[in-house]
N, C-alpha and C positions, 0 to 999 in steps of 0.2 A: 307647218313649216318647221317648227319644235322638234318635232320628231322626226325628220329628214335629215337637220342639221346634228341631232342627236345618232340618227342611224351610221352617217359617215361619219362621224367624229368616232363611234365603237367601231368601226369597218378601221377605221386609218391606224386605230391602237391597236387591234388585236394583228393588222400585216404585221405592226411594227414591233407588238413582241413577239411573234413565230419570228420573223427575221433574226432578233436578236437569239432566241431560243436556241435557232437549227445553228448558229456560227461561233454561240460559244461551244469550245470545250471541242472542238473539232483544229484539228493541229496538221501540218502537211508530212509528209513521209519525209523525213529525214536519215540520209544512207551515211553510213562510218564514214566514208570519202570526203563527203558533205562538210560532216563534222572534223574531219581531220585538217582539211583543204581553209576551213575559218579559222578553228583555234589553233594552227601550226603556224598564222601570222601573228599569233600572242609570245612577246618572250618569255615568258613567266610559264607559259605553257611546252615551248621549244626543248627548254632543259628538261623537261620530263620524260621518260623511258616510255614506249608505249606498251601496252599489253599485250600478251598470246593469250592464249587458251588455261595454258594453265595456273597463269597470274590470276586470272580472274576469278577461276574455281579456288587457290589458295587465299587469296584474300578477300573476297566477298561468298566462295562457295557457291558458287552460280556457275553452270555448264552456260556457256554461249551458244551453244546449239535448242537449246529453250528459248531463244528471244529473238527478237528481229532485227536488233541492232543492240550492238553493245562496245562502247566506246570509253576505253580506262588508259588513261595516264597516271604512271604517281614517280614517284622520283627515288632513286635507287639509291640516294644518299641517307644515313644511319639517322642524324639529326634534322632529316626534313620531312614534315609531313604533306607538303604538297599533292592534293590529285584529284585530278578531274574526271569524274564515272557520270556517265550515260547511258543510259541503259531505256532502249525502247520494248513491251513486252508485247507477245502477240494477243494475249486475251486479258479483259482488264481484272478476271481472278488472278492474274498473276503476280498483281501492285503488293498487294499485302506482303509477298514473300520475300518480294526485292528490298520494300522497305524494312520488313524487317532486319532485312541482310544488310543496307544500308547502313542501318541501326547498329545493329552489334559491330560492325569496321570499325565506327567513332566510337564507340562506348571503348573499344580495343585500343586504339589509340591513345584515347584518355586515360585509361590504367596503363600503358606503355608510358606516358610522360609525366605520370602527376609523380609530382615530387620534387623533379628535376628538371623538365623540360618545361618552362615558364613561358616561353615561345612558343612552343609547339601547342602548349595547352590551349593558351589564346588563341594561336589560328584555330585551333579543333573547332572551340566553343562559338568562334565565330562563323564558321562553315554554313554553308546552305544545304537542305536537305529539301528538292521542290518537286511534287508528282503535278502534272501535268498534261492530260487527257492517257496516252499509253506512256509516257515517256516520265523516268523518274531523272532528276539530276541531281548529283552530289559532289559539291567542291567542297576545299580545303586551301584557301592561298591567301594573303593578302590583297590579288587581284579579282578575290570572289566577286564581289558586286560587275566587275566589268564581265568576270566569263559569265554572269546569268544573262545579263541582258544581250550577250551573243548565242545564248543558248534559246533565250524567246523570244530573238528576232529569227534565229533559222527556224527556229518550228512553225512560227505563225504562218 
């Protein structure tokens, strides 16, 4: 009876971690439209300019035609750092290169304002930097905490 009750009690743990196994780390396709359509009801997000093609290669160095989505806001004002990049990649060799592109925009920034922009620092320092099965995110706003968790409510 010991060993019956033992057999399903390992049968009911090992569904229940494949289950949890196969469902993390799996995220749904999320399309610029998607993304534009949620945070274009953000005002904090409204004021920002949206990207082309060549904004993105100037300021992160990244062709959009390497990825399967890629979604940059930043704000076209001298003294505001505001900006909201998404960026989904087709292969996940391709995390490292974004984060590191990620990476060097903010370290850029941070030598752009240290000194004098005491604000802009703060926001910098405070920004979010999150990879997320293919999908990298990176704000810069005072309303960061609300754009992540609209970031991984659409992905989930």
């Amino acid at each position: 009876m010991k060993i019956k009750v033992a057999k399903v009690f390992l049968i009911g743990f090992l569904v229940a971690f494949l289950v949890v196994l196969c469902s993390s780390g799996n995220y749904k396709d999320v399309s610029y439209e998607e993304f534009d359509a949620v945070f274009s009801e953000q005002e904090s997000v409204k004021e920002l300019k949206k990207s082309d093609r060549k904004m993105l290669l100037k300021l992160y160095a990244l062709d959009e035609s390497d990825y399967e989505v890629s979604y940059l806001r930043y704000s076209s004002e001298l003294m505001n750092v505001d900006e909201l990049f998404i960026i989904k990649v087709f292969k996940e060799e391709q995390l490292k290169a974004v984060e590191d592109s990620v990476n060097r925009r903010k370290s850029q920034q941070l030598s752009n304002f240290a000194g004098y922009g005491a604000e802009q620092t703060e926001l910098l320092s405070k920004s979010i930097i999150l990879t997320k099965g293919n999908y990298v995110f990176f704000g810069v706003s005072k309303d960061i905490e609300k754009w992540k968790e609209i970031f991984l409510k659409e992905i989930k």
